[in-house]
C-alpha positions in Angstrom: 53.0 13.1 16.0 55.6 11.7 18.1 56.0 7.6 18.7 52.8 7.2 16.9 50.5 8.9 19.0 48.6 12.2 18.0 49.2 15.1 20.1 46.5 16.6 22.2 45.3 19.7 20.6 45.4 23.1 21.8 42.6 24.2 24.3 40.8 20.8 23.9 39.7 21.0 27.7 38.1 24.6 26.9 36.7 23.1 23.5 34.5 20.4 25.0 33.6 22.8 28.0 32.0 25.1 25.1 30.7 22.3 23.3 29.0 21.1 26.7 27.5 24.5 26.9 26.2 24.7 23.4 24.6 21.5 24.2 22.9 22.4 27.6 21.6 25.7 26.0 20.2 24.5 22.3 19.4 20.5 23.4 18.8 20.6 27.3 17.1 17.1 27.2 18.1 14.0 25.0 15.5 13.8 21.8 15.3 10.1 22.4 15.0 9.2 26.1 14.3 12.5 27.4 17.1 12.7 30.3 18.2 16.1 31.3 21.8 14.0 32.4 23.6 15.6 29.5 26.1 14.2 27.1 29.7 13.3 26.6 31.7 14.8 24.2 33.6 13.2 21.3 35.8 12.4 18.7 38.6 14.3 17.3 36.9 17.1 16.7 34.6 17.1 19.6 31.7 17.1 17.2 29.7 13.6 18.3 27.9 13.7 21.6 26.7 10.8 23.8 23.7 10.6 25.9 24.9 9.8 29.8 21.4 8.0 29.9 20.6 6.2 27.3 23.9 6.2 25.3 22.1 7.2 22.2 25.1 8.7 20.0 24.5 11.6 17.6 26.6 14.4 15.8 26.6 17.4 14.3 29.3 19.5 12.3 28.6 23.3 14.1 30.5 21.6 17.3 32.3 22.5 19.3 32.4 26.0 18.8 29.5 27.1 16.7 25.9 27.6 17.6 23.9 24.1 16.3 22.0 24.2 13.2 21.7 20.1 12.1 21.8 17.2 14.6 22.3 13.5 13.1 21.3 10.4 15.0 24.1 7.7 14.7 23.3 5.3 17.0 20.3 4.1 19.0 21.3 3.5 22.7 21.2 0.6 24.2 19.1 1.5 27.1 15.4 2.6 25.6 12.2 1.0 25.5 10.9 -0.7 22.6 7.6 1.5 21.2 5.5 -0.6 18.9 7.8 -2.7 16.7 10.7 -0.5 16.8 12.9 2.2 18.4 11.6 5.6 18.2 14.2 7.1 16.1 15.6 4.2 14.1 13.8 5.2 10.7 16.2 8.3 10.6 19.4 7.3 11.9 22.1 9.1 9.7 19.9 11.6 8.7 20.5 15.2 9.2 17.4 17.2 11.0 17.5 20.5 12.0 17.7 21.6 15.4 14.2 22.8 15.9 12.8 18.9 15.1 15.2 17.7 17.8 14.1 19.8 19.8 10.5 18.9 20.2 11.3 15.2 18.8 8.2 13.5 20.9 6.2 15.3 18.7 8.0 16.5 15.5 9.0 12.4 14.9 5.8 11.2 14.7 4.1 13.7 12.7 7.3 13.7 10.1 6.6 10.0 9.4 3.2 10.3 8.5 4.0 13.5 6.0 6.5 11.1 4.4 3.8 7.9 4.2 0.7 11.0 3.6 3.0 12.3 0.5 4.2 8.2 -1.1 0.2 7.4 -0.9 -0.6 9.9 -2.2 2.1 9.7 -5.4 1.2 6.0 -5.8 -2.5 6.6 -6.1 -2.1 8.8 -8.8 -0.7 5.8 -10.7 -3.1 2.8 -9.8 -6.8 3.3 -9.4 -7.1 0.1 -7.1 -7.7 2.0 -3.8 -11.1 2.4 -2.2 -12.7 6.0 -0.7 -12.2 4.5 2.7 -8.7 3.1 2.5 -6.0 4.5 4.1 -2.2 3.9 4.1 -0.3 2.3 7.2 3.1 1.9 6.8 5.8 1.2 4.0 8.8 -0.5 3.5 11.6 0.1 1.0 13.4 -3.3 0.2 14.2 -5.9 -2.9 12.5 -8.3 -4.3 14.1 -11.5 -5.2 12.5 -13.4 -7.9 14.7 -16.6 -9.0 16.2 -16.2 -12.6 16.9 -19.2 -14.7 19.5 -18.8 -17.7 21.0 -20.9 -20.6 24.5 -20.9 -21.5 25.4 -21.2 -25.8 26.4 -25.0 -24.6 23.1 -26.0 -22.8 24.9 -25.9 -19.1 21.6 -24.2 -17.1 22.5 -21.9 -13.7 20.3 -20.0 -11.4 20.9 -17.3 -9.6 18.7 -14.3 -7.6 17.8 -11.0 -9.3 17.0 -8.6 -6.7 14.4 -6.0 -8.2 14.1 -2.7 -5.9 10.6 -1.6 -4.7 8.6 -0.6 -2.4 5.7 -2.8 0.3 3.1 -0.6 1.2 0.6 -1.4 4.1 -3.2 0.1 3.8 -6.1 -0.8 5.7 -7.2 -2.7 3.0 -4.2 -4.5 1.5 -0.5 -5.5 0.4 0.4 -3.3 -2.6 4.5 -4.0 -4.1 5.6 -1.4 -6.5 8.7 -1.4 -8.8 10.1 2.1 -10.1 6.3 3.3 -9.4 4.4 0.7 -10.8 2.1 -2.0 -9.8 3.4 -5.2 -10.1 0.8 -7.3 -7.6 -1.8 -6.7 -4.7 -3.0 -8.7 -2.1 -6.3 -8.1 0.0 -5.6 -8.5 3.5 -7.8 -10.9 3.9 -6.5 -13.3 1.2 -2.7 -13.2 3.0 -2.6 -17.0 4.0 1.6 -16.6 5.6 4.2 -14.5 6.4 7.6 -16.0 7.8 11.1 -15.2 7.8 13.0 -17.6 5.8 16.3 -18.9 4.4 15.7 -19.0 0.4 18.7 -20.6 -2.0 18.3 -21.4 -6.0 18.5 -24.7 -6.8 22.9 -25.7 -7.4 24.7 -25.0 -10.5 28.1 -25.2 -11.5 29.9 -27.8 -11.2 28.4 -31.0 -9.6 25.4 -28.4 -9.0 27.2 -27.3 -5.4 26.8 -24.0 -5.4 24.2 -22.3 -4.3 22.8 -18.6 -4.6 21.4 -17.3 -1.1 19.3 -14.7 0.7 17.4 -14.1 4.0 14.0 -12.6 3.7 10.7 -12.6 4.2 8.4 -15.0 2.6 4.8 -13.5 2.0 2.2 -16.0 0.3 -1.1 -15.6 -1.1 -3.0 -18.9 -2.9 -5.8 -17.1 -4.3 -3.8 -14.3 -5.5 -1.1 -16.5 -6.9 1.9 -14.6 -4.8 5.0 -16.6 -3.3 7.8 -13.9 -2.6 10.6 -13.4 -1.2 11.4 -9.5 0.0 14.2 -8.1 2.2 12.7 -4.9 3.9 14.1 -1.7 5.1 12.8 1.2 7.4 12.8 4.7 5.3 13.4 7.3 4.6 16.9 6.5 5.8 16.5 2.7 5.4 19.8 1.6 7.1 17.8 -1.2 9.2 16.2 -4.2 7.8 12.7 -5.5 9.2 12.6 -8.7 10.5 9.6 -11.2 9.7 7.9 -10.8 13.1 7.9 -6.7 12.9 6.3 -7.4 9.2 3.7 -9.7 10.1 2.9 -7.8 13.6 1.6 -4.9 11.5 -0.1 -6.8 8.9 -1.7 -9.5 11.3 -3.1 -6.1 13.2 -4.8 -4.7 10.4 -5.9 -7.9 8.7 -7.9 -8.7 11.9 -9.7 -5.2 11.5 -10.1 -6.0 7.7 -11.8 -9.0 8.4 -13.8 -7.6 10.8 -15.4 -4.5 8.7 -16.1 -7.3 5.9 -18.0 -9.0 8.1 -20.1 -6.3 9.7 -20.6 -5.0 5.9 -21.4 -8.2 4.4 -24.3 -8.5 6.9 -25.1 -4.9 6.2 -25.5 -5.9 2.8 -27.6 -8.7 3.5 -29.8 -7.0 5.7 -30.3 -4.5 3.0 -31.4 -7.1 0.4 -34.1 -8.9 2.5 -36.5 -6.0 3.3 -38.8 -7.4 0.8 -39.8 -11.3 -0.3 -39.0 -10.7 -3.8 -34.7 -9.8 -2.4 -35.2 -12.6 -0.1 -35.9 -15.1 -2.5 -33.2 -13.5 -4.7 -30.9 -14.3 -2.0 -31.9 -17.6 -1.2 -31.3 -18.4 -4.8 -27.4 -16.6 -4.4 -26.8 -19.3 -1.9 -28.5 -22.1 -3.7 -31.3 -22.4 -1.4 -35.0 -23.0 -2.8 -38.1 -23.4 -1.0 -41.7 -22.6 -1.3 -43.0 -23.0 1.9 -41.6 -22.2 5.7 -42.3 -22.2 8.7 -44.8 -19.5 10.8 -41.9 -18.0 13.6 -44.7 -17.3 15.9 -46.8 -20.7 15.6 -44.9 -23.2 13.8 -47.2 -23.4 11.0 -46.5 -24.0 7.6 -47.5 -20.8 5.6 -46.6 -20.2 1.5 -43.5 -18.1 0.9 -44.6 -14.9 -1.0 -43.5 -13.8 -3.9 -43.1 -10.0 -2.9 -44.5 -8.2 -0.7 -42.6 -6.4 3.0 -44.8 -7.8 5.5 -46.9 -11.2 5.5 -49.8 -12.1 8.3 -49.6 -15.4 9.6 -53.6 -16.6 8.9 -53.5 -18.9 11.9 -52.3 -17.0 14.5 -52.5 -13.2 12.8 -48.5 -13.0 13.8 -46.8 -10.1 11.2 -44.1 -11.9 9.2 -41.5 -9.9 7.5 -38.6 -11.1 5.4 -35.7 -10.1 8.0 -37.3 -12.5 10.2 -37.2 -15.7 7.6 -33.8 -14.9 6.9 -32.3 -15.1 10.0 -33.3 -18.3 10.7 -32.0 -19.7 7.7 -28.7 -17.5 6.9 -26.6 -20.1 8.1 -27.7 -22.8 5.1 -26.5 -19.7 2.9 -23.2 -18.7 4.0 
C-alpha cells in the first residue's frame, strides 16, 4: 500500500477476462431477467458479478478462476417487473443455490417454494388436527408477534413494554393459522377476518411523567368473532431478509377469502338443497330458520293447499300441478337466511 491506496493486483485484467468466461459458459443468461447482455465483474476478488440489464447483483466464491459450483443472489436489480406481490427472487436473496437451480431458475424457483410451503404443511398438520381434507396451504410468513406486556415494579411504579414472540403466519384456502415454536396459538376462518392494515402500534408511556413510549410497525390483523387483535411483523422465507408490507399481506388473504366465501356459499346451498327432497326435511328446515306454517300456496294456481307432513311429491287437487318440496323452498329461502 502506498499513500493509502491498494495496489492493483497482479493479472487482474486476465482475472476478470476468465471470470467473464466462466460466466458466459456456466450462466449464459441472467436467472432473474433473462438477458444474454452479460455481467460485470467485481470486488476485490473479482468474485460478485453484475447483471448489465437488470443490475441484479450476485456472487459466488469459485470466481474468478474456478469452474462455479454455488451462486448467491445479493441484490434485486432495479430494473425488473413486479410478479404477483413481489420480485421473483427476493425470498432467497443471500442464499447459496447451486449452479444447476440457476440455471433453469424460471422453473427451479417456483417449484423450490412450493417443496419448502408442501414440507412446513405438512410438519404443522401433524401437530393440529384443525385442517379439512380439502384445504390446502398458500403461503407463509416467518415474523414476531408483539403482544403488549404489562409489569409491576417491588414499589408499585407500573411500565409497559413489547414482547416480540417468534412464529410463523400460514395462509390455506381455508384460514389464518399463527404458530409459536410449532404450536397453535390461534386460527382464524377466512371468512371471519373483519381487517388487515399496516399500522404504527406504541404501549401506553412509562417512566417518568409517562413520556416514553415502546414502538413497532406492523401489521394489524383483527377478527371480532374470533376474539384476535394482533400486531405481526412479517418476513419472506426461507431467507427472510425482507419484511412484508400490509398491502402484500392483505392482497393474498383478500384473494383467497373471496374464493372462501364463495365455496361456502355454493355448499351451504348444496346442503340445503339436499335437506329439502322430502316434506318432513323441509319442515325441519323451516323450523332451523324459525319459520312455521301449515298451509302455502299452490306454485301453479295460487291455491291454498295443506303443507304435508312427509312425503317427496304432493298433487295440487285443483289444478293436478306435481308439487315437490324443492319448489316450496325456493320461494321462501329468503325468510330463512
Amino acid at each position: 500500500m502506498l499513500g493509502g491506496r491498494v495496489t492493483p493486483l497482479f493479472g487482474r485484467k486476465e482475472k476478470t477476462a476468465e471470470a467473464q468466461n466462466i460466466l458466459s459458459k456456466s450462466l449464459s443468461s441472467c436467472p432473474i431477467c433473462g438477458s444474454k447482455e452479460g455481467y460485470r465483474v467485481e470486488g476485490f476478488s473479482l468474485n460478485f458479478f453484475t447483471c448489465l440489464k437488470c443490475q441484479s447483483k450476485f456472487h459466488s466464491m469459485e470466481l474468478p478462476s474456478k469452474p462455479l459450483k454455488t451462486i448467491e443472489l445479493l441484490e434485486l436489480g432495479t430494473n425488473l417487473e413486479k410478479i404477483g406481490e413481489n420480485y421473483r427472487g427476493i425470498e432467497i436473496l443471500g442464499v447459496e443455490m447451486p449452479l444447476q437451480f440457476w440455471q433453469n431458475f424460471q422453473t427451479n424457483y417456483p417449484s423450490f417454494l412450493d417443496s419448502i410451503l408442501s414440507s412446513f404443511f405438512k410438519t404443522v398438520s401433524k401437530a393440529v388436527t384443525i385442517f379439512e381434507d380439502d384445504e390446502k396451504p398458500v403461503k407463509y410468513f416467518t415474523g414476531q408477534r408483539y403482544p403488549l406486556v404489562t409489569s409491576i415494579s417491588g414499589d408499585g411504579d407500573v411500565s409497559y413494554k413489547f414482547e416480540p414472540c417468534n412464529g410463523e403466519m400460514l395462509v390455506t384456502t381455508h384460514r389464518l393459522v399463527w404458530f409459536e415454536r410449532g404450536i397453535l396459538k390461534f386460527d382464524i376462518p377466512l371468512q371471519h377476518v373483519d381487517s388487515i392494515a399496516e399500522v404504527e402500534a406504541s404501549s401506553p408511556g412509562y417512566g417518568f411523567g409517562g413520556m416514553d413510549k415502546a414502538r413497532v410497525s406492523g401489521i394489524n390483523v383483527k377478527s371480532k368473532q374470533c376474539g384476535v387483535d394482533e400486531v405481526f411483523e412479517f418476513t419472506l422465507p426461507p431467507a427472510s431478509k425482507v419484511k412484508v408490507n400490509g398491502e402484500d399481506f392483505l392482497r393474498v388473504v383478500k384473494e383467497k377469502a373471496f374464493e372462501r366465501k364463495g365455496e361456502l356459499k355454493a355448499q351451504k346451498k348444496k346442503e340445503r338443497i339436499h335437506l329439502v327432497l322430502d316434506f318432513s326435511s323441509l319442515k325441519e328446515e323451516m323450523k332451523k330458520g324459525g319459520l312455521v306454517m301449515s298451509t302455502f300456496k299452490c306454485p301453479n294456481c295460487g291455491a291454498s293447499l295443506p303443507l304435508p307432513k312427509s312425503g317427496k311429491v304432493l298433487v295440487c287437487k285443483h289444478c293436478n300441478a306435481p308439487i315437490k318440496p324443492i319448489d316450496i323452498f325456493e320461494k321462501i329461502k329468503s325468510l330463512i337466511e
